[in-house]
N, C-alpha and C positions, 0 to 999 in steps of 0.2 A: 332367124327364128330363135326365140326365147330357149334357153337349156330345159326348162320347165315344159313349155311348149312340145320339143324336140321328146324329152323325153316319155311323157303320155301317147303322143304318135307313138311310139316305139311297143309301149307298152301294149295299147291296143291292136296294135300288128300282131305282138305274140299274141294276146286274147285269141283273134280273128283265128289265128291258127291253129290254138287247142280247141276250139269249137267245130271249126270246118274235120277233125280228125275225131273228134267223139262218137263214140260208136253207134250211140242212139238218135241224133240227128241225125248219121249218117244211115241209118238203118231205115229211119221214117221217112227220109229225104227230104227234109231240113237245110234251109239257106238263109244264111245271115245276109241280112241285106244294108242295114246300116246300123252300130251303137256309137252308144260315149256316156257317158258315166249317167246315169238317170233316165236312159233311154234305149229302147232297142226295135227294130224292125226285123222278122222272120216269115219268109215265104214257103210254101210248100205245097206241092202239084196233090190233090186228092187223087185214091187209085181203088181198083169195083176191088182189096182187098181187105179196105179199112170199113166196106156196107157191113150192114148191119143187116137180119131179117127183112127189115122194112123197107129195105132199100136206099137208106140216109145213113151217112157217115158216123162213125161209132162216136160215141158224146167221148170219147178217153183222147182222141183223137186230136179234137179240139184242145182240148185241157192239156194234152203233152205239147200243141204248139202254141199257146199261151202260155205256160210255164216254160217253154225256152226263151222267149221273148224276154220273160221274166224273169230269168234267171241272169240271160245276158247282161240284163239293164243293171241290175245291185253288184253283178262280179265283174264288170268291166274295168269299175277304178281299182286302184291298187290297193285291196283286201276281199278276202273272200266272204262270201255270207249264205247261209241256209237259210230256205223256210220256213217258217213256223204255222201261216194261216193261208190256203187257198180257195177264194169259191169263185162257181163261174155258176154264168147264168147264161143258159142254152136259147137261142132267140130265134132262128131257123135253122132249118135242115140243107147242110152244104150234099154238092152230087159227085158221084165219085168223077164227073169233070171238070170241077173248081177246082182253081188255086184260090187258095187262102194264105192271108196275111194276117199276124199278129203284130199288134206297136205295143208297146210298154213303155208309161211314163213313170216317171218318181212321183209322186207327190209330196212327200217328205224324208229326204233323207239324212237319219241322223247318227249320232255316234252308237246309239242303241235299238236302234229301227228303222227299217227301212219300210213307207208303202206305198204301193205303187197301185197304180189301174192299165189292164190292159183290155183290148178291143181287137176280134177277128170278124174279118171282113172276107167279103168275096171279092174277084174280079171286075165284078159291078160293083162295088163299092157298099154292097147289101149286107148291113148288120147281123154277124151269126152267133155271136159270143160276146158279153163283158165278164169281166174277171177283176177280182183284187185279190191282191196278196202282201202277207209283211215278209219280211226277213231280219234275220238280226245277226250282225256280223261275228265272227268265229275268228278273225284272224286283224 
């Protein structure tokens, strides 16, 4: 294995492990399921305490597991970055018995911005969120 190689494994090992100890993925119940540098995949068990009145999961809900996904995907390589622009576009109503999945791709990322599109699905594979986002690296 390449030194370069060896050392991004390395690297995204520690990642994997300041994520899995973060308090608010840990809080929501948040699982990283796969990144690498421009990409990220996040899971999470919906629960009847994120309903809303209506009986459909709270639209913030969605939006904090699309923005991990999101966040994963731009801080994975070796420099940190903030957001600057988030919208998501609500498409149905998850139940508090879904699991939902967020993927985050890059679409471009560069020395001065990052943007990305991310997509939360259900179980079924049923469209319930698109999102984009920029960020712009800090470090």
């Amino acid at each position: 294995m390449a030194i370069k190689d060896r050392q991004e494994r390395d690297h995204l090992e520690e990642f994997r492990a300041r994520v899995v100890s973060e308090p608010i993925s840990t809080f929501l119940g948040m699982e990283l399921i796969e990144v690498s540098p421009g990409y990220a995949k996040v899971v999470m068990q919906m629960r009847p305490e994120f309903q809303t009145f209506t009986g459909f999961i709270f639209g913030g809900i969605l939006m904090s597991l699309a923005d991990q996904a999101f966040a994963c995907a731009v801080n994975c390589a070796d420099r940190t970055s903030i957001a600057t622009q988030f919208n998501i576009h609500f498409l149905a109503g998850p139940s508090p018995q879904d699991v939902l999945t967020a993927e985050c791709r890059a679409v471009r990322q560069g020395r001065r911005v990052d943007s990305c599109e991310m997509s939360v699905t259900n179980q079924d594979g049923k469209l319930m969120a698109r999102a984009t986002g920029t960020a712009i690296p800090i470090t």
